[in-house]
KOLMILO-796550 format. One line per 5 residues: number of its first residue (from 0); for each residue x, y, z of C-alpha. Coordinates in nm, 2 decimals. Example, Ala and Ser with C-alpha at 12.3 -4.5 7.8 and 13.67 -1.06 7.14 Angstrom:
<titis>
0> 1.23,-0.45,0.78; 1.37,-0.11,0.71
</titis>
This chain:
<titis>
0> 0.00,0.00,0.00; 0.11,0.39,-0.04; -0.02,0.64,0.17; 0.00,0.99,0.03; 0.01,1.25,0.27
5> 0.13,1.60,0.38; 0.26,1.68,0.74; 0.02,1.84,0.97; -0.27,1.76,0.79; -0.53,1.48,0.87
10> -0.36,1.21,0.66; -0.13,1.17,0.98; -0.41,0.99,1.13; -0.43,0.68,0.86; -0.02,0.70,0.94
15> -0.03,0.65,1.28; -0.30,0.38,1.22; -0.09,0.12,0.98; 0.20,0.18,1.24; 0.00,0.07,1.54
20> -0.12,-0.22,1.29; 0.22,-0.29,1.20; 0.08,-0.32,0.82; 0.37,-0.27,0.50; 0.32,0.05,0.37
25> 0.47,0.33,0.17; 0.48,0.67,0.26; 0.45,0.94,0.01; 0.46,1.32,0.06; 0.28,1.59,-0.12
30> 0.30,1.94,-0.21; -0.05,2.04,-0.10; 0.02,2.37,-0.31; 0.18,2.22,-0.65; -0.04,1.90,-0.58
35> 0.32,1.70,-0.68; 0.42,1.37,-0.51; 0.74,1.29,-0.40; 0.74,1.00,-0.69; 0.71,1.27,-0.91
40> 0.34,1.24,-1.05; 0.03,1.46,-1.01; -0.13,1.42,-0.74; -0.49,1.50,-0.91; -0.42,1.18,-1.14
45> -0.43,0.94,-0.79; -0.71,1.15,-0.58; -0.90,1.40,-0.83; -1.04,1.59,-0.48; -0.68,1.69,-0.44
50> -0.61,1.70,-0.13; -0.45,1.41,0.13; -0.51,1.18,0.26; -0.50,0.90,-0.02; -0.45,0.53,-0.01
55> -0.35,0.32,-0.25; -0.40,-0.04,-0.27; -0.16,-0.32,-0.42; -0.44,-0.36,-0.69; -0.41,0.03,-0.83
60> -0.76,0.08,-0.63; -0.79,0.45,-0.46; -0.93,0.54,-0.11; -0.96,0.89,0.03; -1.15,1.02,0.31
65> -0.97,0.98,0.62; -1.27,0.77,0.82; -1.31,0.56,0.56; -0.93,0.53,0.54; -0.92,0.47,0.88
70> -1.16,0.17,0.90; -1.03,0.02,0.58; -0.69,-0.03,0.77; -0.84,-0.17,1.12; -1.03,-0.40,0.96
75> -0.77,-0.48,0.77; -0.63,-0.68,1.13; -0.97,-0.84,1.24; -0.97,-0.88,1.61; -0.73,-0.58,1.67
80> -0.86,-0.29,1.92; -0.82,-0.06,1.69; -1.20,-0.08,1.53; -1.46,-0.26,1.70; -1.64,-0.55,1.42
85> -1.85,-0.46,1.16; -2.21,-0.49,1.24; -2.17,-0.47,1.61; -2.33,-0.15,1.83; -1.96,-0.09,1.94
90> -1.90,-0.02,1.54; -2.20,0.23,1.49; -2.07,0.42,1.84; -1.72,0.43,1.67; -1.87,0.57,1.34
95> -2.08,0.80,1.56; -1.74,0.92,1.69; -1.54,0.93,1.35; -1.86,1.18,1.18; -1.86,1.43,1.48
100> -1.48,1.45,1.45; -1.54,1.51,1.08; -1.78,1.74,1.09; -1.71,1.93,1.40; -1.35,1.94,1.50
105> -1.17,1.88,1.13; -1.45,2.08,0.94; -1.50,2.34,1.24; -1.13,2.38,1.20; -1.10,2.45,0.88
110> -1.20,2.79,0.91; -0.97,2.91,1.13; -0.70,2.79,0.87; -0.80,3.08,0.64; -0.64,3.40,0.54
115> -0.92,3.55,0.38; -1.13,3.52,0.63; -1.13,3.81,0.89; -1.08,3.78,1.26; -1.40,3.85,1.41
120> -1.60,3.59,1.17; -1.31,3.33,1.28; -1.39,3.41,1.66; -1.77,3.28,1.57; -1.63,3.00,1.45
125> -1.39,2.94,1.75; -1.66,2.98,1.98; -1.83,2.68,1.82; -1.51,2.48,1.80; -1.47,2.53,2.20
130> -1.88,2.41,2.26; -1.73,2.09,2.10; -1.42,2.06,2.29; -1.64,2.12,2.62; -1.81,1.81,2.51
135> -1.50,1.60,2.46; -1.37,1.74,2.75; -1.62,1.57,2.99; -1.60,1.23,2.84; -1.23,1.24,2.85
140> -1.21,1.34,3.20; -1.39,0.98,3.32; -1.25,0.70,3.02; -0.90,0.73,2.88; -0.99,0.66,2.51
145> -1.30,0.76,2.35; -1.36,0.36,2.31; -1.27,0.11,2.56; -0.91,0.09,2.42; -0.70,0.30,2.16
150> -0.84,0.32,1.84; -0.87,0.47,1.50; -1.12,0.75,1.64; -0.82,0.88,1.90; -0.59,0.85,1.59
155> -0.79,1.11,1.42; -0.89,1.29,1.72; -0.54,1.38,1.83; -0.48,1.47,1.45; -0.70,1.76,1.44
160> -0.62,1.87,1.80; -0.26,1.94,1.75; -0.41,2.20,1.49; -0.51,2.42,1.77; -0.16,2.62,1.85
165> -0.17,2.70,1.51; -0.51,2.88,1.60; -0.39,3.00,1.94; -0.62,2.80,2.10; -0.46,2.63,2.39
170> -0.57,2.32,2.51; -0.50,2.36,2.85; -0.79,2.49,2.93; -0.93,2.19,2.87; -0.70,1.95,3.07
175> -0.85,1.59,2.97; -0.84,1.69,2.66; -0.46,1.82,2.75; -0.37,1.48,2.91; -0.55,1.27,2.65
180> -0.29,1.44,2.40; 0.03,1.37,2.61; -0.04,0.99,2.65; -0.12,0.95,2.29; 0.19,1.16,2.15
185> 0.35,0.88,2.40; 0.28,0.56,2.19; 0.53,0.47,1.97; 0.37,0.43,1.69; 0.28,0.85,1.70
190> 0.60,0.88,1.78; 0.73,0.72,1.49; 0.48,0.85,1.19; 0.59,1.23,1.33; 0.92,1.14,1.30
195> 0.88,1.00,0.97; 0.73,1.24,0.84; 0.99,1.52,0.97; 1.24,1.31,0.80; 1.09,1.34,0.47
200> 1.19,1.60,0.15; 0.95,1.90,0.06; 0.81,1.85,-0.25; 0.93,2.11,-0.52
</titis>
């Protein structure tokens, strides 16, 4: 498999997720501006969206959208923690999880990422970012995962979180949500997709 991705965007979750799995994959960087790969091809021509992340298969097949990524992978390890089985309640809770991280911490973010857009509209939207984190907040404060064990939905979830220096929002004021970041930045397998992708060339 090859995972296209660019560092600090949400493809680091799907990276952190076949290193906990300990699946064979290849990593490969893009210019999110030039929309070049490091294996010198056009992005658009793997993932017509354009933007990370992006897996491919052995077979040539495509799959982008990081939840969809994300249970690809676990599944791809049937009995592992990482996703609960298909067709189980557990599963539905996990999607449940996976859309209001989509939708309301990845897409809530998005926003604030913005040039164009001025200060005081981005302030509406941080307000509604921080109802969100309230909420996460509380659940973190009584269960150290937001399943019973690590998973792909704290894989994404700490993706999106380490967004919010860039947005001078700091997470201390919410402190599970503070210690639910240091313990996963502790596994080795975060450890070890942030390192790898620091190590990698910008894309020209």
């Amino acid at each position: 498999m090859k995972l296209y991705f660019a560092p600090m965007t949400c493809s680091l979750s799907p990276h952190i997720v076949l290193r906990e799995l300990e699946l064979p994959f290849e990593l490969i960087r893009v210019n999110n501006q030039t929309k070049q790969t490091a294996d010198g091809r056009d992005f658009r021509q793997i993932n017509p969206k354009g933007y990370v992340a992006a897996l491919m298969l052995d077979n040539g097949e495509v799959l982008t959208e990081g939840p969809a990524i994300l249970q690809y992978l676990a599944d791809l390890v049937p009995g592992h923690s990482m996703a609960p089985a298909n067709g189980t309640w557990e599963r539905s809770r996990l999607q449940e999880y996976l859309n209001f991280i989509s939708s309301e911490i990845h897409g809530g973010s998005a926003p604030l990422f913005s040039s164009e857009i001025p200060e005081t509209t981005k302030t509406i939207f941080k307000h509604k970012l921080f109802k969100r984190l309230d909420y996460l907040n509380r659940i973190l404060a009584n269960q150290p995962f937001l399943m019973q064990a690590f998973g792909v939905a704290d894989a994404y979830l700490f993706t999106v979180l380490k967004w919010l220096p860039t947005f001078s929002i700091a997470i201390d004021d919410w402190p599970a949500l503070a210690n639910y970041m240091t313990r996963i930045a502790e596994r080795p397998s975060v450890r070890a997709a942030i390192a790898a992708e620091e190590a990698t060339q910008p894309v020209l």
